[in-house]
C-alpha positions as CSV (number, residue, x, y, z in Angstrom):
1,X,10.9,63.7,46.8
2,X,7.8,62.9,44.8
3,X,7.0,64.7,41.9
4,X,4.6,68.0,42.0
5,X,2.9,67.8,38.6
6,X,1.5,71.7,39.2
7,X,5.1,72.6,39.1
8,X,6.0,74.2,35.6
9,X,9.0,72.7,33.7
10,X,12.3,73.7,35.6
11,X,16.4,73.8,33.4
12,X,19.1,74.0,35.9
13,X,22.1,75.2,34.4
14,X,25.7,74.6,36.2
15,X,28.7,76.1,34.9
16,X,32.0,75.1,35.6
17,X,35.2,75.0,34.9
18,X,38.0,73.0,37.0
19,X,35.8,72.3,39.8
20,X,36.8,69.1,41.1
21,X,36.7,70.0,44.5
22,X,33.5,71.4,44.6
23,X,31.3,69.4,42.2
24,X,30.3,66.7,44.0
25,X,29.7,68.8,47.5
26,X,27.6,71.5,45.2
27,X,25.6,68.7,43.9
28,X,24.5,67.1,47.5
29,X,23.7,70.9,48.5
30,X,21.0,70.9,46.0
31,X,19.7,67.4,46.8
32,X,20.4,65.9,43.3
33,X,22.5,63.1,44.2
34,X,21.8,59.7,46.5
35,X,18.8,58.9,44.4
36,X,17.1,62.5,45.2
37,X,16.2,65.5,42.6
38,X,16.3,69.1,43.4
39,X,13.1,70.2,42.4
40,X,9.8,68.3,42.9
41,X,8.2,69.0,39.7
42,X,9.9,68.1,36.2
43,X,13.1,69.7,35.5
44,X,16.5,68.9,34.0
45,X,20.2,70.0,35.1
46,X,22.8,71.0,32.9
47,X,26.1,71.3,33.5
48,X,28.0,73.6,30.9
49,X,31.7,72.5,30.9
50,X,34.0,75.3,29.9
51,X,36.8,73.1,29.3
52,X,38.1,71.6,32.4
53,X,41.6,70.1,32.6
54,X,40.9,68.7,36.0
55,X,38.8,65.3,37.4
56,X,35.9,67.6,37.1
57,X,34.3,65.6,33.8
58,X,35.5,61.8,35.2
59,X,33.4,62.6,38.4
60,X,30.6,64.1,36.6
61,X,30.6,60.8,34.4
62,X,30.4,58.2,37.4
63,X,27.6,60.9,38.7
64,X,26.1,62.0,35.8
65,X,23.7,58.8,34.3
66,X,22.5,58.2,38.0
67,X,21.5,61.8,38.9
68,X,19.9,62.7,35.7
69,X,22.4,65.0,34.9
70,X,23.3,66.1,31.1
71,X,26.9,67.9,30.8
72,X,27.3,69.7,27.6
73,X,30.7,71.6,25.6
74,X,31.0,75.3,26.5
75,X,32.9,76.6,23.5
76,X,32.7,80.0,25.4
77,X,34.2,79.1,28.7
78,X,33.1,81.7,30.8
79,X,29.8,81.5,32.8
80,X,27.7,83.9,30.7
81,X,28.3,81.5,27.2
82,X,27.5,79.0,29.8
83,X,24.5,79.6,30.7
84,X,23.5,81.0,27.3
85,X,24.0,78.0,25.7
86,X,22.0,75.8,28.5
87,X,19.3,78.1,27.6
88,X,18.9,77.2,23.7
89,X,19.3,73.8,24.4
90,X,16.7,73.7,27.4
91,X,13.7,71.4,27.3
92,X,10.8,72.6,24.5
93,X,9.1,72.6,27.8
94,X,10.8,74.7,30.2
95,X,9.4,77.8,31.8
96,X,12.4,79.1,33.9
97,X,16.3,78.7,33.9
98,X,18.0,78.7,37.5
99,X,21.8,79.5,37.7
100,X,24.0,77.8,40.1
101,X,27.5,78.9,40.3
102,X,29.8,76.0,41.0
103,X,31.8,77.8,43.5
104,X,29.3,77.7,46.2
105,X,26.7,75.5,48.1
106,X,22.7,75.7,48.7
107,X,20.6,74.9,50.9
108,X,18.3,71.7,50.6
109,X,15.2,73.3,48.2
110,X,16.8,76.3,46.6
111,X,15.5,75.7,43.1
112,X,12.2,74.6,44.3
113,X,12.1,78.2,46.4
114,X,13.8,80.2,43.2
115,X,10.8,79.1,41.2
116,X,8.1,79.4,43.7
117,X,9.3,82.5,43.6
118,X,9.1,83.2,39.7
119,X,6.0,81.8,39.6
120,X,4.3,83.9,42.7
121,X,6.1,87.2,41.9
122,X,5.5,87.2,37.5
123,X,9.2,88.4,38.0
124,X,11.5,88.1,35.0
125,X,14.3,87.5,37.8
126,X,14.8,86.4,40.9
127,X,17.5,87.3,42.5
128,X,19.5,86.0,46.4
129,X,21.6,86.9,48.8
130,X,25.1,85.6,48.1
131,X,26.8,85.4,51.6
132,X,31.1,84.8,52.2
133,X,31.2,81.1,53.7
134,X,33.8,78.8,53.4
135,X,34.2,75.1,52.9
136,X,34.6,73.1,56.4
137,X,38.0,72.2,55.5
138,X,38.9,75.7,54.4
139,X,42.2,76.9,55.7
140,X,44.5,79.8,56.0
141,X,44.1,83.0,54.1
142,X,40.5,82.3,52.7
143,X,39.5,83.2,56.4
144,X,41.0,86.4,55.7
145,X,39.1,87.2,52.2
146,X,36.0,85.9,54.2
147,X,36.7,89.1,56.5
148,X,37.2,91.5,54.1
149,X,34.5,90.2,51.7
150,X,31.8,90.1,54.4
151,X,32.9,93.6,55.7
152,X,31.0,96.7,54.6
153,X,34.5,98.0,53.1
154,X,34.2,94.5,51.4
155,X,30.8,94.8,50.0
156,X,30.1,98.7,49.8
157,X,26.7,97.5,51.7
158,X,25.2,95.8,48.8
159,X,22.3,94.7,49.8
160,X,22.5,91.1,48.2
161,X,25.6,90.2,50.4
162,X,23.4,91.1,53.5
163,X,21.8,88.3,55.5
164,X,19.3,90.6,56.8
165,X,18.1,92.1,54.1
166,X,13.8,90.9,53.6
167,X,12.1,90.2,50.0
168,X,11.5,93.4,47.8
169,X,11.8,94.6,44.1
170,X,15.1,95.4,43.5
171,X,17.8,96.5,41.1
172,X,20.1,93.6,40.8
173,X,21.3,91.1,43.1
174,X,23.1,87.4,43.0
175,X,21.4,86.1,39.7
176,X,19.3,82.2,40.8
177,X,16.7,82.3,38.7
178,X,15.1,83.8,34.9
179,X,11.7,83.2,32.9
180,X,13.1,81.7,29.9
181,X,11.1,83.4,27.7
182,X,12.0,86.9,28.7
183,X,15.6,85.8,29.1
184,X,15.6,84.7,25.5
185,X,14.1,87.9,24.4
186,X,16.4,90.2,25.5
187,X,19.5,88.3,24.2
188,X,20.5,86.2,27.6
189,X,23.4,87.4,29.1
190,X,26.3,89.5,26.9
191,X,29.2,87.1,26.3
192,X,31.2,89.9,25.8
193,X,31.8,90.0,29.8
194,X,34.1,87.3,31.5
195,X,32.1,89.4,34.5
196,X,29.6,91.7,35.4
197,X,27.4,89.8,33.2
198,X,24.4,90.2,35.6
199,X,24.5,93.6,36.6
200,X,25.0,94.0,32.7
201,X,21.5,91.8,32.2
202,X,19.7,93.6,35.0
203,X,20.1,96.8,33.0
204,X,18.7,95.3,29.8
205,X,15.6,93.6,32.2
206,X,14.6,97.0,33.7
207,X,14.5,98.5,30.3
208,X,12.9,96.0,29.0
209,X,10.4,96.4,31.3
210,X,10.9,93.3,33.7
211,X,10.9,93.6,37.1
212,X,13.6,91.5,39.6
213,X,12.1,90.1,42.7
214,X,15.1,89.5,45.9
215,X,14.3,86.4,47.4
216,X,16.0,86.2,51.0
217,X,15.7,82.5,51.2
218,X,17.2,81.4,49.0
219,X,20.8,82.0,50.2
220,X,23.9,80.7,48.5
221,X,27.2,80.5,50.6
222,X,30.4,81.7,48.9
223,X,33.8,80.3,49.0
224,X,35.5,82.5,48.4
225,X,39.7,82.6,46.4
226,X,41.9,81.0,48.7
227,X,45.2,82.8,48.0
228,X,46.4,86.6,47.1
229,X,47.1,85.9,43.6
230,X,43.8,84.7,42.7
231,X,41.7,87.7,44.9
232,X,43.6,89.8,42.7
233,X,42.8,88.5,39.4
234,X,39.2,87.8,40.6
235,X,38.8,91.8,41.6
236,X,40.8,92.9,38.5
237,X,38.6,91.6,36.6
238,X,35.4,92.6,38.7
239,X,36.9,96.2,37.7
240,X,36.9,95.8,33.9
241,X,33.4,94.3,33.8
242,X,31.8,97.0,36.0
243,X,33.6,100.0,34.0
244,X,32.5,97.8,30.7
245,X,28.9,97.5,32.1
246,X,29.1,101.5,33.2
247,X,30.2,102.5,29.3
248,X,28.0,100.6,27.3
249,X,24.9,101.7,29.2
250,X,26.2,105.0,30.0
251,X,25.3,104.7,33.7
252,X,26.9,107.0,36.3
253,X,28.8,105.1,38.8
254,X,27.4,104.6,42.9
255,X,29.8,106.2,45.3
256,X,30.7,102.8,47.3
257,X,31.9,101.7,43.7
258,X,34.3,104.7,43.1
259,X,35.7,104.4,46.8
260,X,38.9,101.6,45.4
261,X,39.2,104.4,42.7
262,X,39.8,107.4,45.0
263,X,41.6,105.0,47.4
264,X,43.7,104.2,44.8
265,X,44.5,107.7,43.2
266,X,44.5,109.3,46.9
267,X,47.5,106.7,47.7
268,X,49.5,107.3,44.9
269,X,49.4,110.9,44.8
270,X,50.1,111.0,48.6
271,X,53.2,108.7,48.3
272,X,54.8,110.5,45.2
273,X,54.1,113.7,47.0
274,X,55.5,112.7,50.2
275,X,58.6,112.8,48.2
276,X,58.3,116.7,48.8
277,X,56.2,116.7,51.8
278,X,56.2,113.8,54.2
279,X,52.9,114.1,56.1
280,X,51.3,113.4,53.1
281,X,52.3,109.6,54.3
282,X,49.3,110.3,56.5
283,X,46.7,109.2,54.0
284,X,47.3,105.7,53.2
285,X,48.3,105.1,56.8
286,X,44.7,106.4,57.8
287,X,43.2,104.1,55.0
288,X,45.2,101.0,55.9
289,X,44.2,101.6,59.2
290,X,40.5,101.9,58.3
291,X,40.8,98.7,56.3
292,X,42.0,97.3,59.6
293,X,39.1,98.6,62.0
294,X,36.8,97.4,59.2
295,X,38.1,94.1,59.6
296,X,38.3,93.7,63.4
297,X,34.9,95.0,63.3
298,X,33.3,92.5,61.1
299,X,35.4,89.0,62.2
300,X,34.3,89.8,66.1
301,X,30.5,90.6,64.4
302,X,30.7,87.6,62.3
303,X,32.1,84.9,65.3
304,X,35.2,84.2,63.3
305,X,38.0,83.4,65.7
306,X,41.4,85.2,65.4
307,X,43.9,82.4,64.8
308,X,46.9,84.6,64.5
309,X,46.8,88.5,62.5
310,X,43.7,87.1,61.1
311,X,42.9,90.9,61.2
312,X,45.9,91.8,59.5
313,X,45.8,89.9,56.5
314,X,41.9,90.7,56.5
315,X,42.9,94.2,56.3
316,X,45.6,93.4,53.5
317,X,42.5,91.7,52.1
318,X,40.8,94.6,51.8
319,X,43.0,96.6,50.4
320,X,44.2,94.0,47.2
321,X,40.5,93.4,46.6
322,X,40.1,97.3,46.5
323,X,43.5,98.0,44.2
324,X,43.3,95.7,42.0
325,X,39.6,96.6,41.2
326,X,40.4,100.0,40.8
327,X,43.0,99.0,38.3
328,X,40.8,97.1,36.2
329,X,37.7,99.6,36.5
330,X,40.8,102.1,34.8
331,X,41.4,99.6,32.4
332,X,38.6,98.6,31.4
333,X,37.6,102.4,30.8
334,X,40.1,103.1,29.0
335,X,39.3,100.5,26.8
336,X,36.1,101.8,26.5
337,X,37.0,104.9,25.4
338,X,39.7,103.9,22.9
339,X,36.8,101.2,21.3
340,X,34.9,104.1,20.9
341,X,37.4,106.4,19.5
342,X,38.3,103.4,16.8
């Protein structure tokens, strides 16, 4: 790929932690290894370590020297210090900053297309559509979570996890790419949140006064957790960020966001009253079984072959990723509050 000299300066910034199974696949999805770079003008990638116990750092050393690759200490450990940190260290000469999440794969000229975009747009983001795929060699329940996740019951219809949705101004979407400047000025991401850090940003961009441009081609595929434990933490923790994000910016919440709340308060009343009334069992069968029609409905739209209660455990899916996000949305503003009240 020869190098476009119009291009401005480009920092990608990788953070990971534990990785090892993903690194090296991530890094052929952007073209940076085999002698290739991922962008055609200058740039530099960074890959923020938060710590990894795992081969991640050994493979990133054999890798590293040959791809032009610079991995740096994250103190911080989560993605937000992460990326912070890339972006005081970037090159004097960089002009934008474009996240990739380790988690995931690109297509072949993502950051080229992120910071096309930038630069056509005058956006301070750019945001992508972020779309449930999983690894070829992906087995078992993360076929499930691929369900639920790509299912409107998954998603609440954000329009970010849609593959249709076409290039507009937008509120927030899958964070891929800042103008370092303005990213710098408003304080980069809020290390306070493990997640939620980029809805949290978009907030402070908008009233700023920076606009965020969504960028349908630049997709990123998801993998998404592969067992129930992990979905659980991963939502729990969607759930404190988003109440955390709702509290410090005194936002009112969307209606798709508060459905796990009233799902969850709906069930709970309805099986302690059934104590007194049984009918009252009604409710969470009728919401387990709309978890389950959500499910069938989006493995036969998405082609996903059924290889045994696939929709079940889609459904069950569902309904983990919606309680344990309700639990940590609670949490989390209850927290809130009693930070306040201190």
């Amino acid at each position: 790929m020869a190098e476009d000299t119009a291009l401005p300066f480009v920092t990608v910034v990788i953070p990971v932690l534990d990785e090892e199974r993903f690194i090296v696949t991530l890094l052929e999805s952007l073209g940076c290894l085999g002698g290739n770079k991922c962008f055609p003008g200058p740039h530099e990638v960074i890959v923020a370590d938060g710590g990894s116990t795992d081969r991640t750092l050994d493979i990133l050393a054999e890798i590293s020297l040959d791809a032009g690759i610079r991995v740096i200490d994250n103190p911080g450990r989560i993605q937000s210090a992460g990326v912070n940190l890339a972006a005081s260290q970037a090159n004097p000469a960089s002009k934008y900053l474009i996240r990739v999440d380790a988690h995931a794969l690109y297509d072949t000229g993502f950051v080229e297309r992120v910071a096309k975009s930038l630069m056509e747009t005058g956006a301070a983001s750019v945001v992508v559509p972020l779309i449930t795929r999983p690894r070829d060699d992906a087995e078992g329940f993360v076929w499930a979570v691929t369900v639920a996740q790509r299912s409107v019951l998954g998603n609440g219809g954000s329009a970010h996890r849609m593959e249709s949705t076409p290039a507009k101004w937008v509120d927030h979407g899958h964070h891929a790419g800042f103008d370092l400047a303005f990213f710098r000025s408003i304080g980069g991401y809020d290390e306070s949140f493990a997640t939620n850090e980029d809805a949290e940003y978009d907030v402070r961009v908008a009233a700023a006064g920076g606009r965020i441009w969504f960028e349908p081609t630049g997709k990123v595929w998801y993998s998404p957790r592969e067992s129930a434990s992990a979905l659980v933490r991963q939502y729990y923790r969607y759930g404190v960020g988003r109440a955390s994000t709702l509290f410090k910016h005194r936002l009112v919440p969307k209606p798709r966001q508060m459905f796990p709340v009233a799902a969850l308060g709906a069930n709970l009343a309805s099986l302690i009253g059934a104590n007194f009334w049984s009918p009252l069992l009604l409710l969470p069968a009728l919401y387990i079984g709309a978890c389950l029609a959500g499910a069938i409905r989006e493995r036969k739209a998405s082609g996903i072959v059924d290889y045994g209660f696939l929709d079940v455990k889609a459904a069950c899916a569902l309904v983990l990723m919606h309680m344990s996000w309700a639990v940590g949305f609670l949490f989390g503003s209850w927290n809130a509050v009693r930070q306040r009240k201190a």
